[in-house]
C-alpha positions in Angstrom: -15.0 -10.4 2.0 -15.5 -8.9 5.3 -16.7 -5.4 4.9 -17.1 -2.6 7.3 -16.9 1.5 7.5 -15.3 3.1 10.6 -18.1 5.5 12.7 -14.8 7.1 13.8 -10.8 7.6 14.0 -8.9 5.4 16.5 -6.5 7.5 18.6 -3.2 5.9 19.0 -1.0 8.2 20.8 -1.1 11.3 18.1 -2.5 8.9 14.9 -6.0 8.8 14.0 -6.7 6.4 11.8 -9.3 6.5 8.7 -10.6 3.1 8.2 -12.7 3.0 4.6 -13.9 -0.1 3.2 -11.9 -2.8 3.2 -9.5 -5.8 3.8 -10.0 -6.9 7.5 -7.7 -9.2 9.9 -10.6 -11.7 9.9 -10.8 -12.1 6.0 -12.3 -15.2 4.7 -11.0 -17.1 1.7 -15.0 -18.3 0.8 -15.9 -14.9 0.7 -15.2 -12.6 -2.4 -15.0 -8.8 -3.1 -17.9 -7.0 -4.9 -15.4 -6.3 -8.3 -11.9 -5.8 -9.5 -10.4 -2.7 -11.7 -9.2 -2.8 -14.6 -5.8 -3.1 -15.0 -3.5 0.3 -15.7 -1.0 0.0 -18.3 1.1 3.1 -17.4 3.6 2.6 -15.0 4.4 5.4 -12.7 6.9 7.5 -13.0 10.2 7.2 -11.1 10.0 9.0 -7.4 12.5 9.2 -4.8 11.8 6.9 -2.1 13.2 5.9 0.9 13.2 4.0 4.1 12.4 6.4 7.3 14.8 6.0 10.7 12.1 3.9 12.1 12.8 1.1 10.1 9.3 0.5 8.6 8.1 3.5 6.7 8.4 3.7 3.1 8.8 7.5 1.7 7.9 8.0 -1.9 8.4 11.7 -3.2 10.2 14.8 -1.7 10.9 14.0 1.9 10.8 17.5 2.2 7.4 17.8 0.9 5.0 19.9 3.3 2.1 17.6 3.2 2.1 13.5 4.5 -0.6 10.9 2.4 0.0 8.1 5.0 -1.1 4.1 3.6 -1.7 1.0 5.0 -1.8 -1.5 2.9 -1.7 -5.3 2.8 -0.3 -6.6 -1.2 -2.9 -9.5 -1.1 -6.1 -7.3 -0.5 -8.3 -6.7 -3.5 -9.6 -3.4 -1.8 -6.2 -2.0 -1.9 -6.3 -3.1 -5.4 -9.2 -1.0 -6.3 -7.9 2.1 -4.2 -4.3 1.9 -6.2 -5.8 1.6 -9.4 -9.2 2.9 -10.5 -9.3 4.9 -6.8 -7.5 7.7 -4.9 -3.7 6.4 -5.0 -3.3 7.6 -8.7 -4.1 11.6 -7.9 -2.2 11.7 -4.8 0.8 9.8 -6.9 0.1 12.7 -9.2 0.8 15.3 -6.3 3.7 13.7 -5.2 5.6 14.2 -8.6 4.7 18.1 -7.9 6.5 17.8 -5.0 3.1 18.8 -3.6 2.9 16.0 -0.8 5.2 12.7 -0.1 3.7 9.3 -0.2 4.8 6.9 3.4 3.9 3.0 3.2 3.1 1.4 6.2 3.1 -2.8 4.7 0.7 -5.1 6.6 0.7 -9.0 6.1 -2.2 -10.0 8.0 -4.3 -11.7 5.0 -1.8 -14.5 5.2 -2.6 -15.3 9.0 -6.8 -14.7 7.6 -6.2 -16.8 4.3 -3.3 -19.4 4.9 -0.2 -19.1 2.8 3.0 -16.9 3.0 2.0 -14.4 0.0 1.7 -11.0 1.7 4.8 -11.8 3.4 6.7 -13.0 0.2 5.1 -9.9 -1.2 6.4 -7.3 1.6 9.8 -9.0 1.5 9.8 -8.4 -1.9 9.1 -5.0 -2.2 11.5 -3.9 0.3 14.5 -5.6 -1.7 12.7 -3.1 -4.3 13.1 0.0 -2.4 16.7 -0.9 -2.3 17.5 -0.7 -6.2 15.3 2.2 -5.9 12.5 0.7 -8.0 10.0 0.2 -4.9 7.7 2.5 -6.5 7.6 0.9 -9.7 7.4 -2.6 -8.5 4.5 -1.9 -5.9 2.5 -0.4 -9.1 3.1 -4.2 -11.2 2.1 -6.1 -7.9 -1.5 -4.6 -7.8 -1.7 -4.5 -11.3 -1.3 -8.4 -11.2 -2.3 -9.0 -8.3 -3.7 -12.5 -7.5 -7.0 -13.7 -6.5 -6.4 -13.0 -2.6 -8.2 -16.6 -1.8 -5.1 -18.0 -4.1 -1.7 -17.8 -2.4 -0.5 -16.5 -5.4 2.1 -14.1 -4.5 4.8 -17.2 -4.7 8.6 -16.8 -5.1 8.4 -18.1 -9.3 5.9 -15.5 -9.2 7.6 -12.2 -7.6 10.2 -13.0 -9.6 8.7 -13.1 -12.8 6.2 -10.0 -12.2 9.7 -8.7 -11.2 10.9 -8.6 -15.0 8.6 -5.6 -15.8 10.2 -3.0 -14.0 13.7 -2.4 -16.2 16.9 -2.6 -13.9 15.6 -4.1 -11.0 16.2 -8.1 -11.6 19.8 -9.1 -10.8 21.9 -11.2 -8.6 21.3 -9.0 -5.3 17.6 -8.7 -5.6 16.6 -12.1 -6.9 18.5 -13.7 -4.1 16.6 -11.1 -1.4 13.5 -13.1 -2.9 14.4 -16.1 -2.5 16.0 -16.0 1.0 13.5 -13.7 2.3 16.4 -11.4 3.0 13.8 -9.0 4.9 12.1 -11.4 7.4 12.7 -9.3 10.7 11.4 -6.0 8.1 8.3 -7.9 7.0 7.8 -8.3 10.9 8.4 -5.2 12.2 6.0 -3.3 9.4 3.4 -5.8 10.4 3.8 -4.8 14.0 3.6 -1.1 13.2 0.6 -1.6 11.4 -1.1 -3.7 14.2 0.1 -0.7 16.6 -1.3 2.1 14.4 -4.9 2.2 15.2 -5.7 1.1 11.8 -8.4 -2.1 11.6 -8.1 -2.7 8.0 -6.4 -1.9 4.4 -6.9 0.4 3.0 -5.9 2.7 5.6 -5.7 6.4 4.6 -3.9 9.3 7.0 -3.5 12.9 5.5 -1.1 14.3 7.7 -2.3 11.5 10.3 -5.5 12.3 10.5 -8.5 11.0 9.0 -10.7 12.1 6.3 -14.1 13.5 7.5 -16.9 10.7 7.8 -19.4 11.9 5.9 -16.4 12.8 3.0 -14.8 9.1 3.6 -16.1 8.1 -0.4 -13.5 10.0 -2.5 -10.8 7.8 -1.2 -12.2 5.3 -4.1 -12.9 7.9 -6.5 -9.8 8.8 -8.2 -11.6 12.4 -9.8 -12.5 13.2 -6.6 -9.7 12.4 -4.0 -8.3 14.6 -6.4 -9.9 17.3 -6.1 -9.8 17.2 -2.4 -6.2 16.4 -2.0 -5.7 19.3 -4.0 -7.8 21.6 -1.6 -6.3 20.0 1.2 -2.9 20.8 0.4 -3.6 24.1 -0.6 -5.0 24.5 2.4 -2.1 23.8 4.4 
């Protein structure tokens, strides 16, 4: 596992990017990261979600929320793993059920190019079919919660399926067969490009209203007790 902490934000255009440690585009499958979380047996509660007019940005929570927790995530990387379940994914989810902030995705699929194999793009395609049953939310949770070894192309179409099953109401005709024929190719593109454009060198990539988290306060984003906390002052704040 390649791993590396950004000195400082990227600008690109108005976004400045935070890059903590993490999944980079030059991932090696011989290389492992340093642990995995256990998994979380509580799925999250049911937010609203949407896609945004530009065609790549997931909303989960009050669009009209005051306050924007911006990702970047690729579904293969184990760092993005750690951040959505033991680290600080968890509190802000918890804020956005307040209505206190909304949640926007931004869904990379580089570790395929890094690690061979279609998974992260399987994976993407996948969960936007999700987001339109309205269980994107739900079905992002079960992904990292069983998410494969990233070295193992193991986000297969069998597999998406079956992981699928877990989230009530969302297997059926129209979204099985969005699986299957990778009914959101050009989507799965376009959200890779707008995660190449963004500034952002790795996954996890965390924007609070699109800008970064101080440097030398760059740790709570894997401490789910104190990204908390901060969050909290941050939106108070605002």
């Amino acid at each position: 596992m390649r791993r590396w902490r950004r000195v400082a934000g990227v600008a690109v255009g108005a976004v400045v990017a935070l890059v903590a440690v993490g999944c980079g585009p030059e991932e090696s499958a011989a290389e492992k990261p340093a642990g995995k979380p256990a998994p979380v047996t509580t799925p999250y509660k049911v937010l609203p979600e949407r896609l945004e007019s530009d065609g790549t940005t997931i909303t989960v929570g009050d669009p009209a929320a005051r306050r924007t927790v911006a990702l970047y995530e690729d579904p293969r990387c184990p760092v993005c793993r750690t951040f959505e379940e033991t680290g600080g994914a968890p509190a802000a989810l918890d804020l956005a059920r307040e209505r206190t902030v909304k949640m926007q995705y931004t869904l990379a699929s580089f570790l395929d190019k890094s690690l061979g194999g279609h998974g992260s793009v399987r994976a993407v395609n996948a969960l936007r079919a999700a987001l339109e049953q309205g269980k994107f939310a739900e079905y992002h949770a079960v992904l990292y919660r069983d998410q494969p070894e990233e070295s193992v192309d193991g986000f297969t179409t069998a597999r998406l399926l079956e992981l699928a099953s877990k989230v009530p109401g969302l297997r059926g005709a129209r979204f099985d067969k969005a699986v299957e024929d990778m009914a959101y190719r050009s989507f799965v593109t376009r959200s890779e490009a707008a995660f190449e454009s963004s500034g952002a060198e790795g996954t996890p990539t965390v924007l609070l209203d699109g800008a970064a988290i101080p440097q030398d306060q760059q740790s709570v984003v894997f401490d789910r007790g104190q990204f908390a906390k901060y969050l909290t002052l941050w939106a108070a704040a605002g």
